[in-house]
C-alpha positions as CSV (number, residue, x, y, z in Angstrom):
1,X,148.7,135.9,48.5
2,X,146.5,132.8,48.7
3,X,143.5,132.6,50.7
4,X,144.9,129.9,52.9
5,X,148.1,132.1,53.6
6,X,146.0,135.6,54.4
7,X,144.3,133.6,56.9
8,X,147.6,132.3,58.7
9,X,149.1,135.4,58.3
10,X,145.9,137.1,60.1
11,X,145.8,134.6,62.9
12,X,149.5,134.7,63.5
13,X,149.5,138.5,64.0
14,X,146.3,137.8,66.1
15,X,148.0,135.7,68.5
16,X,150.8,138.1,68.6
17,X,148.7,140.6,69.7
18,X,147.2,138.6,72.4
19,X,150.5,137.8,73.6
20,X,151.9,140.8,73.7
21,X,149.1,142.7,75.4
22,X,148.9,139.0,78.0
23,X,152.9,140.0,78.9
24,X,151.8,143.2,79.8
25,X,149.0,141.7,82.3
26,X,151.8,139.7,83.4
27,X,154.2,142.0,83.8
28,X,151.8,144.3,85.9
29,X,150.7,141.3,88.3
30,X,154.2,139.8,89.0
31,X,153.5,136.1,89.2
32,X,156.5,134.4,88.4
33,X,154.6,131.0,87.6
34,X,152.5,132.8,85.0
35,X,155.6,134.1,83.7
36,X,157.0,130.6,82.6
37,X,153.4,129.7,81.8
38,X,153.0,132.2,79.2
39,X,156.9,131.5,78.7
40,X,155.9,128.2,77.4
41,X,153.2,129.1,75.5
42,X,155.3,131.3,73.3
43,X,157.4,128.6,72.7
44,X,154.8,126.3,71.4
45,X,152.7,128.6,69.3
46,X,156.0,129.1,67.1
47,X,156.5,132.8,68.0
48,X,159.7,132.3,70.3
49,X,162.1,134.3,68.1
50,X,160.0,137.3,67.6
51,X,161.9,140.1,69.0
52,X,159.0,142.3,70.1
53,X,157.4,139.3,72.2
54,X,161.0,138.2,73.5
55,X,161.6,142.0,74.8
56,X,158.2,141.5,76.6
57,X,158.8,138.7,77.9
58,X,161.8,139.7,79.4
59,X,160.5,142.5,80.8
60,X,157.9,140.1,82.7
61,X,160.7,138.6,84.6
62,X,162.6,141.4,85.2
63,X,159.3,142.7,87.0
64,X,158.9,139.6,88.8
65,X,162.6,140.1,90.3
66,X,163.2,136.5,88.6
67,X,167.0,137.4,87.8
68,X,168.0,133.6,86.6
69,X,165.0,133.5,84.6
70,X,165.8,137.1,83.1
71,X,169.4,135.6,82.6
72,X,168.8,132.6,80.5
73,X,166.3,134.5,78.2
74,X,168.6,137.4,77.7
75,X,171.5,134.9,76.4
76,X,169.2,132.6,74.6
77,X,168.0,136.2,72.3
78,X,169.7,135.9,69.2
79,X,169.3,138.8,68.3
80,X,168.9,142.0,70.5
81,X,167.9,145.7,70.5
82,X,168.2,149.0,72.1
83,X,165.1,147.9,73.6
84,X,166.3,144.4,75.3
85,X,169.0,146.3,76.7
86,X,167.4,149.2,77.9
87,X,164.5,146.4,79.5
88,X,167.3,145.0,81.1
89,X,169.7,147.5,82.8
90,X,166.1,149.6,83.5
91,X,164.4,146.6,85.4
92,X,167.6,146.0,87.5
93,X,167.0,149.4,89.1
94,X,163.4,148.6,90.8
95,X,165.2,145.7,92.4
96,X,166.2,148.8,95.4
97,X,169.0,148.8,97.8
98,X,169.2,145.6,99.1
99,X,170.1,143.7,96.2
100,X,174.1,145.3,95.7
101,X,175.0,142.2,93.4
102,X,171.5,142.2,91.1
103,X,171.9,146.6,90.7
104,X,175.9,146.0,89.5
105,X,174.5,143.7,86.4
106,X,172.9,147.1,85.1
107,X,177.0,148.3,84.5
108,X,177.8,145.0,83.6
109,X,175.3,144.8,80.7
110,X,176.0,148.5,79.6
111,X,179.6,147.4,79.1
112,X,178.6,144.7,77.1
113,X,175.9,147.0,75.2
114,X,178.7,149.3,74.1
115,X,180.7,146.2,73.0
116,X,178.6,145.2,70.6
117,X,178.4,148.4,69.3
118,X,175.0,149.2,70.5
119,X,174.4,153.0,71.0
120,X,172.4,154.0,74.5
121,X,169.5,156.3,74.0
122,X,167.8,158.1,77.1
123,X,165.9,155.4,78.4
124,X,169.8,153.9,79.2
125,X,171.1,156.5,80.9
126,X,167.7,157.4,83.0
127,X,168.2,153.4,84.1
128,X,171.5,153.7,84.6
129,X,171.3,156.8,87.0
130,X,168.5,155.2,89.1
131,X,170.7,152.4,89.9
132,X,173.7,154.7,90.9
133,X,171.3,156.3,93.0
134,X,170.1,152.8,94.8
135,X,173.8,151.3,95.1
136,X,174.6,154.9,96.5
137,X,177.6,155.5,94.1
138,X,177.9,159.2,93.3
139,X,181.2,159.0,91.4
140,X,179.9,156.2,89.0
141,X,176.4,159.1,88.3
142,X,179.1,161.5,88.0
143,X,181.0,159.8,85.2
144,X,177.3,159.0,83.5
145,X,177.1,162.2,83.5
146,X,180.0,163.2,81.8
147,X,179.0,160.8,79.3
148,X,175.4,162.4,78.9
149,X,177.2,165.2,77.7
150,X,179.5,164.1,75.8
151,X,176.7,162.1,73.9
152,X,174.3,165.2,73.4
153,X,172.0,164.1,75.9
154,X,172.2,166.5,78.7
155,X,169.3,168.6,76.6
156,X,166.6,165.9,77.0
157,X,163.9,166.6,79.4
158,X,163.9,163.1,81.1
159,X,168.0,162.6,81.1
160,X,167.9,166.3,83.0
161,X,165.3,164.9,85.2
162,X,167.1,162.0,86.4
163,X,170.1,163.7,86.7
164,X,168.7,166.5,89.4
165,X,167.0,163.8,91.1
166,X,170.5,161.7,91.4
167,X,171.9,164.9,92.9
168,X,169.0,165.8,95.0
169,X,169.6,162.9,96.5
170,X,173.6,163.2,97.7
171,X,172.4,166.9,98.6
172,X,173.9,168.5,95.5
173,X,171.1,171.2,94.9
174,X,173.5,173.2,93.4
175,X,174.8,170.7,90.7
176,X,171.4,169.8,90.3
177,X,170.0,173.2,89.5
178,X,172.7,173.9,86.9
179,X,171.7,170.8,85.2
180,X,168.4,172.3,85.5
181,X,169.4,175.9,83.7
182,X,171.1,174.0,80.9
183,X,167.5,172.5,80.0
184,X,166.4,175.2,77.8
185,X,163.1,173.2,77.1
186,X,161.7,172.4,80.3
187,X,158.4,169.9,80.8
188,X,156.3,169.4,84.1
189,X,158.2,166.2,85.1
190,X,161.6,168.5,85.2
191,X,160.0,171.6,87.2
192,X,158.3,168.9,89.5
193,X,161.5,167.5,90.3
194,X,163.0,170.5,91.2
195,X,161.0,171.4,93.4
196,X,161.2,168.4,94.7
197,X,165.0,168.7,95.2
198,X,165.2,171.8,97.5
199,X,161.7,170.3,99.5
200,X,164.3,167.3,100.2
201,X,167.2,169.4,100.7
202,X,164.9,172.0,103.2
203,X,165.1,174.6,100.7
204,X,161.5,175.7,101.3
205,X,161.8,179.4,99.4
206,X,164.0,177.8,96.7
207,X,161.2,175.3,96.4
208,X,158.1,178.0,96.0
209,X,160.7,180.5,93.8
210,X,161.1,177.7,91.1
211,X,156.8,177.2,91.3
212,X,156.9,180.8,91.0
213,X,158.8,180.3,87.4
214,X,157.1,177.7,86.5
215,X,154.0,179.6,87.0
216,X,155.2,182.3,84.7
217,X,156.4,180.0,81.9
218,X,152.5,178.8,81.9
219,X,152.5,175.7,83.9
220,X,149.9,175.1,86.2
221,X,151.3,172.3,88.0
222,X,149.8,168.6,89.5
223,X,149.3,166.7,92.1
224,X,153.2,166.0,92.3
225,X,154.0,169.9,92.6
226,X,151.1,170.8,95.3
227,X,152.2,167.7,97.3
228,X,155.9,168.6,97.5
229,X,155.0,172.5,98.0
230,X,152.4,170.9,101.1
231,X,155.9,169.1,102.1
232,X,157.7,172.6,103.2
233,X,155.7,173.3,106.3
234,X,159.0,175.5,108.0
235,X,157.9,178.5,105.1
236,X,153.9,177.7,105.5
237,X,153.9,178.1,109.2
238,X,153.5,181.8,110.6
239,X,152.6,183.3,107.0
240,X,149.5,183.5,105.2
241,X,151.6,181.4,102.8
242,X,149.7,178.1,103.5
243,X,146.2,179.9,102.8
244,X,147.1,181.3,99.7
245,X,148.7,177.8,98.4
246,X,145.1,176.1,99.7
247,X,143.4,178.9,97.7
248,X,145.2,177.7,94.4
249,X,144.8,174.3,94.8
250,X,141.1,175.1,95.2
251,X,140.8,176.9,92.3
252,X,142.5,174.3,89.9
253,X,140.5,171.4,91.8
254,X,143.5,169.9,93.0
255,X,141.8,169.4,96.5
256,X,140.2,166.4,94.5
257,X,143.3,164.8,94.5
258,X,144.0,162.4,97.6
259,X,147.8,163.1,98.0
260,X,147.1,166.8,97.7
261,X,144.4,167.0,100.2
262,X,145.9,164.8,102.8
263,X,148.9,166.9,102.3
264,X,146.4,170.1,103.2
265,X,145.9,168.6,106.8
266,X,149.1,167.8,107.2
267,X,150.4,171.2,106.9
268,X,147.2,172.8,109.2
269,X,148.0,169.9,111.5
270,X,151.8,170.6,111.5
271,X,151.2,174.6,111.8
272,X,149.3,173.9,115.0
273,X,146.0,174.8,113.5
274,X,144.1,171.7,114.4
275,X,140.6,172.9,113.4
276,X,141.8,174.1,110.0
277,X,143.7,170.9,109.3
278,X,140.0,168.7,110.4
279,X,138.2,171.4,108.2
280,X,140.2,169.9,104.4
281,X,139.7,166.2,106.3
282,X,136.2,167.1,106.2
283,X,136.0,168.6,102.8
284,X,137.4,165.5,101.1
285,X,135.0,163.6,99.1
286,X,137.9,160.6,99.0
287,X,139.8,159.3,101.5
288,X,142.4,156.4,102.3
289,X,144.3,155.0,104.8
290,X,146.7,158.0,104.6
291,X,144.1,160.3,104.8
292,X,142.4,159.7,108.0
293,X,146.3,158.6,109.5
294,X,147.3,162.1,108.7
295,X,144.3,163.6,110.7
296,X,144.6,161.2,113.7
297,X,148.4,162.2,113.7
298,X,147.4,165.8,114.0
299,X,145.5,165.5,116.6
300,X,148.1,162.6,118.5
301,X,150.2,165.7,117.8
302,X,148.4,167.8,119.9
303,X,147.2,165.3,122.6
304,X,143.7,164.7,122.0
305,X,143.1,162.0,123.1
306,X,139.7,161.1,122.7
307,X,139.4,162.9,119.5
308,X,141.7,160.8,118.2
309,X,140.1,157.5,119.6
310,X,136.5,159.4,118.1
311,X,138.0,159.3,114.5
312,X,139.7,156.0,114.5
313,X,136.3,154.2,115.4
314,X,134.8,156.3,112.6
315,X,137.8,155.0,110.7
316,X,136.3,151.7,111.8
317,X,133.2,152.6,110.3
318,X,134.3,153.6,107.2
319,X,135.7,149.7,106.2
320,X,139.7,151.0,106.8
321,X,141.6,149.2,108.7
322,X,144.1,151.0,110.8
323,X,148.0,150.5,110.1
324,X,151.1,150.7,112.3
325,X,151.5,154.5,111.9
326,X,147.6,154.9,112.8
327,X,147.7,153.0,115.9
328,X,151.4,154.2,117.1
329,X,149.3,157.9,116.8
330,X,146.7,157.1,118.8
331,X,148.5,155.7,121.6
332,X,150.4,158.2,121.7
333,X,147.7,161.0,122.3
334,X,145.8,157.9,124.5
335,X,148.2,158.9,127.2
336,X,146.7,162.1,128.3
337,X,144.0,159.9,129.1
338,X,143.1,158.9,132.7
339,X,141.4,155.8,132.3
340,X,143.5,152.9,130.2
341,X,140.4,150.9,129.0
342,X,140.9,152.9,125.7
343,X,144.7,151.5,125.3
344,X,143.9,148.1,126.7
345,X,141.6,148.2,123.7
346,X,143.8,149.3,121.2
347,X,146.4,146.8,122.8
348,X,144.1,143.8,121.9
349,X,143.7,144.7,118.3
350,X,147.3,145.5,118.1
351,X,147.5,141.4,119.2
352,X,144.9,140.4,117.1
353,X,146.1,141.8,114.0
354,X,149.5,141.2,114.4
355,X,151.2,144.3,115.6
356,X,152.6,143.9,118.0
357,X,155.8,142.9,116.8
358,X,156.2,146.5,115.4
359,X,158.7,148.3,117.6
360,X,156.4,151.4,117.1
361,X,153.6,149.5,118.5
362,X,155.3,148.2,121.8
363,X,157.2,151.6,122.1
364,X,153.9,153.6,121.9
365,X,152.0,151.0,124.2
366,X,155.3,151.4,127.0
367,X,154.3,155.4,127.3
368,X,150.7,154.7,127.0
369,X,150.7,152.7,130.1
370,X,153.2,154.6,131.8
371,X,151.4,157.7,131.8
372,X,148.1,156.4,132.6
373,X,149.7,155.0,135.5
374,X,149.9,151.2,134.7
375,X,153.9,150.3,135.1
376,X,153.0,146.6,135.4
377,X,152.0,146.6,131.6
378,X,154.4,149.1,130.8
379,X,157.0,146.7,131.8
380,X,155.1,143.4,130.1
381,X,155.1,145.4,126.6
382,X,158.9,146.2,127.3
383,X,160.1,142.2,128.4
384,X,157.8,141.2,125.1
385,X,160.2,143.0,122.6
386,X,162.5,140.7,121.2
387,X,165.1,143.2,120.1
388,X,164.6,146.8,121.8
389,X,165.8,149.4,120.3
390,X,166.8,152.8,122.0
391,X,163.5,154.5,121.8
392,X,162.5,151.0,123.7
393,X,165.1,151.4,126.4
394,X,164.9,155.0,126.8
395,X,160.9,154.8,127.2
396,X,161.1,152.1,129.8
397,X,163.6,154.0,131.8
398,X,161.8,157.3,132.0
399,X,158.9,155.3,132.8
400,X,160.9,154.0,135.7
401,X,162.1,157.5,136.8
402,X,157.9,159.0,136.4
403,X,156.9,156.1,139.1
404,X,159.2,156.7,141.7
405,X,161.0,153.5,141.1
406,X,164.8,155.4,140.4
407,X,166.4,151.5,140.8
408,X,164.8,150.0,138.3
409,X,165.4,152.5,135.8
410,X,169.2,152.1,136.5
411,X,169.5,148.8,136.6
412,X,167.9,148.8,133.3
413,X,170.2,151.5,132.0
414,X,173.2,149.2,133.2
415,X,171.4,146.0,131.4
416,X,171.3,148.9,128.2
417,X,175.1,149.4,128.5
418,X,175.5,145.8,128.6
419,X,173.6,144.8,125.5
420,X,175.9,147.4,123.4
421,X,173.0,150.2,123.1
422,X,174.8,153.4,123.0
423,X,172.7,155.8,125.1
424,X,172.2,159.2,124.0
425,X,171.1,162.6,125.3
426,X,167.2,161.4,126.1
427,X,168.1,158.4,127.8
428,X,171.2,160.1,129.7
429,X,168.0,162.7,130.8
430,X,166.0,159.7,131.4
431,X,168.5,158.3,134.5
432,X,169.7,161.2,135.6
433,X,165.8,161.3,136.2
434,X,166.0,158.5,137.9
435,X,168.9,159.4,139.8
436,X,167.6,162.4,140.8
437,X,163.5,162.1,141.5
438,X,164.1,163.1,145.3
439,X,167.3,161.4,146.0
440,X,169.2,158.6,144.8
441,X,172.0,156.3,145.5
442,X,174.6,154.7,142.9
443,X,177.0,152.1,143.9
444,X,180.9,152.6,142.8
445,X,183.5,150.1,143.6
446,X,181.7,148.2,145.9
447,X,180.7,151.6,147.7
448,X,176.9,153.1,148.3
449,X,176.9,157.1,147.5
450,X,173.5,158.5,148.2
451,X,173.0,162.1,146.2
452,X,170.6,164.8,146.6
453,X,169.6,167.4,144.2
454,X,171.8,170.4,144.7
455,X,173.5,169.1,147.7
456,X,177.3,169.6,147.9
457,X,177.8,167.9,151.5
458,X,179.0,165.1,149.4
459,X,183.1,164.1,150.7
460,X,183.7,163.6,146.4
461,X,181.0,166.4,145.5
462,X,183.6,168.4,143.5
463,X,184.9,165.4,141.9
464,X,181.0,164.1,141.2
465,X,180.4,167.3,139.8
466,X,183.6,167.5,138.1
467,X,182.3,164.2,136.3
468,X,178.6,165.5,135.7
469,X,180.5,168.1,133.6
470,X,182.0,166.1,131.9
471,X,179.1,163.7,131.0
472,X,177.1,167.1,129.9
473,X,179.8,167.5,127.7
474,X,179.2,164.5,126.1
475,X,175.5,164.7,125.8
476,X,176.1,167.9,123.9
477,X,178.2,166.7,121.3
478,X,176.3,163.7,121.1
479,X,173.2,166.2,120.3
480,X,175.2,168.1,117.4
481,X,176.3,164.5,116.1
């Protein structure tokens, strides 16, 4: 080989290189207009029709949800491979639930794979059982997985994987563990997401018998298992259970890990063991956002107030800037409170920062005020909700009923019927609240009734009581529904 070529051969597989590892960058970032950018680049350094760079490049839009420019590059490929396929039916799964018509092109193109006589591998069929699980189609995962095993597959680690998950998550544990027993060779990603299934299913001993095997196979586990095993609180609570997990974790330095240790207070916090659960906050030598909103949970949780108004300014302090869940927390333990400076505070940042619009926020703010004996903005943070929901209604009902003001709350329980709400058993508590705080009167056909609590001097008392039965009746069903 001449000099002249050597040295366009070198700088050709240089600027392939660059190019590959600048999709990559792309790909991560997600900016469409640096997609077409470096698009157009490829074009004009003569490198278009290299496969490896095409698949790439492909993958760059499929990241950047750009499904017309994924489109027109996939039909202009002349020539593909597993690989374009599998970039393609893979990538249409992380587009999630809301985009039905985008998550069918993953079948689409796996008919059309198959056509041209292009075998699927494991990457396929892990793809392809993701987006089952986001368009919420259990008979299509069910036929894939008839195929895994027709194909040989159903002994890999990460088709088993992704087939337990697709059943943990239409509540098939028991499918999903026999998929999991066929697995003779079993990695950390397969245990893990076992575990994972019964935490999701509620299965809390299942969950700590299957890290119990895993533990005598050798594994140690990661921050994925300890997180999950944090998850099952219902088996942690009462038992020394909790301790000895913490103990573990401790003793393989998983408390390092941020998921892990936020998961630690969560479950002191959760087991009603509020100093324990500010004991791991303390001991954390990282924290985010989730951290310190799992702490000021606990202790909204348990009504403290002030404690939780204490760690929000050190919050403050630390540069991290509350989110919805943070503030709905504190509001909700700023009720206790008897002075309402500390919500009217936490009501102006809610404004300034924009959340107000949260239907948390307002919510939380409605019982704030209502308990600390400020209706008036109770009822302001209620007539500023756009669209209430039921929590909304409900809250501003009880309210109602908790000031003496038994009208208003059925009036608004009336204007709740009207607007389609269908109340269940908390609001039904919530005006029969109203109703009953001392004494109340309903109109019926035109006619005023006034009730008391107990009474039965009532003319229709058996047939009021008759109908309070009946409405009982409901509210219990409604409960097991």
């Amino acid at each position: 080989m001449a000099g002249s070529e050597k040295t366009r051969f070198k700088d050709s597989c240089l600027t392939h290189s660059f190019l590959f590892n600048a999709l990559k960058c792309s790909a991560k970032k997600g900016s469409v207009p640096q997609a077409r950018r470096m698009h157009a680049y490829i074009f004009k350094s003569g490198l278009y029709n290299v496969l490896s760079l095409q698949n790439q490049l492909l993958n760059v839009y499929v990241k950047c949800k750009e499904i017309n420019g994924t489109r027109n590059l996939f039909d202009e490929m002349p020539v593909r491979n597993i690989v374009t396929w599998n970039t393609l039916i893979s990538g249409v799964a992380n587009f999630g639930a809301g985009f039905r018509g985008i998550l069918n092109l993953g079948f689409h193109y796996f008919k059309r794979m198959l056509s041209e006589m292009v075998g699927p591998d494991w990457i396929t069929f892990t793809g392809l059982l993701r987006v089952s699980i986001e368009l919420n189609d259990f008979e299509i995962g069910r036929q894939l997985h008839c195929f895994v095993v027709k194909l040989g597959f159903c002994m890999h680690c990460f088709v088993s994987s992704a087939l337990v998950d697709f059943y943990s998550k239409f509540g098939l544990v028991r499918d999903g563990r026999r998929v999991f027993d066929c697995c003779l060779e079993r990695d950390l990603v397969l245990w893990n997401v076992m575990v994972a299934c019964y935490d999701l299913n509620c299965m809390e001993k299942e969950a700590f018998s299957v890290f119990c095997l895993m533990r005598l196979e050798g594994l140690k586990g990661d921050g994925f298992t300890f997180s999950n095993l944090l998850n099952s609180s219902t088996i942690l609570r009462f038992s020394e259970l909790g301790k000895q997990l913490h103990s573990l974790i401790i003793r393989l330095s998983f408390d390092f890990d941020i998921v892990v240790a936020s998961g630690l207070v969560d479950m002191y916090a959760k087991n009603e063991n509020i100093m324990d659960a500010r004991k791991a906050f303390d001991r954390m030598v990282f924290r985010n956002v989730i951290s310190w909103n799992t702490m000021i949970v606990g202790y909204g949780r348990h009504g403290d107030g002030k404690e939780a108004m204490r760690l929000l300014g050190e919050m403050f302090r630390g540069n991290f800037c509350p989110d919805e869940l943070t503030l709905a927390s504190v509001l909700s333990s700023c009720g206790n409170l008897s002075s309402s400076s500390e919500i009217l505070q936490l009501h102006a940042f809610a404004i300034k920062n924009g959340f107000q619009t949260f239907l948390s926020i307002a919510n939380s703010l409605i019982n704030a005020y209502s308990n600390c004996g400020s209706i008036t903005m109770a009822s302001k943070c209620f007539s500023s909700i756009a669209v209430p929901d039921l929590v909304s209604w409900t809250s501003m009902i009880r309210a109602y009923a908790f000031h003496g003001l038994p009208r208003k709350g059925i009036e608004l329980f009336e204007e709740m019927l009207w607007n389609g709400e269908r109340p269940d058993r908390v609001a039904f508590l919530g005006v029969l609240s109203a109703c009953s705080h001392g004494g109340y009167w309903i109109e019926i056909a035109g006619e005023n009734h006034t009730f008391v609590s107990s009474d039965k001097s009532h003319l229709r008392a058996v047939e009021v009581y008759a109908l309070l039965e009946v409405l009982a009746r409901l509210m219990e069903e409604d409960s097991v529904l």
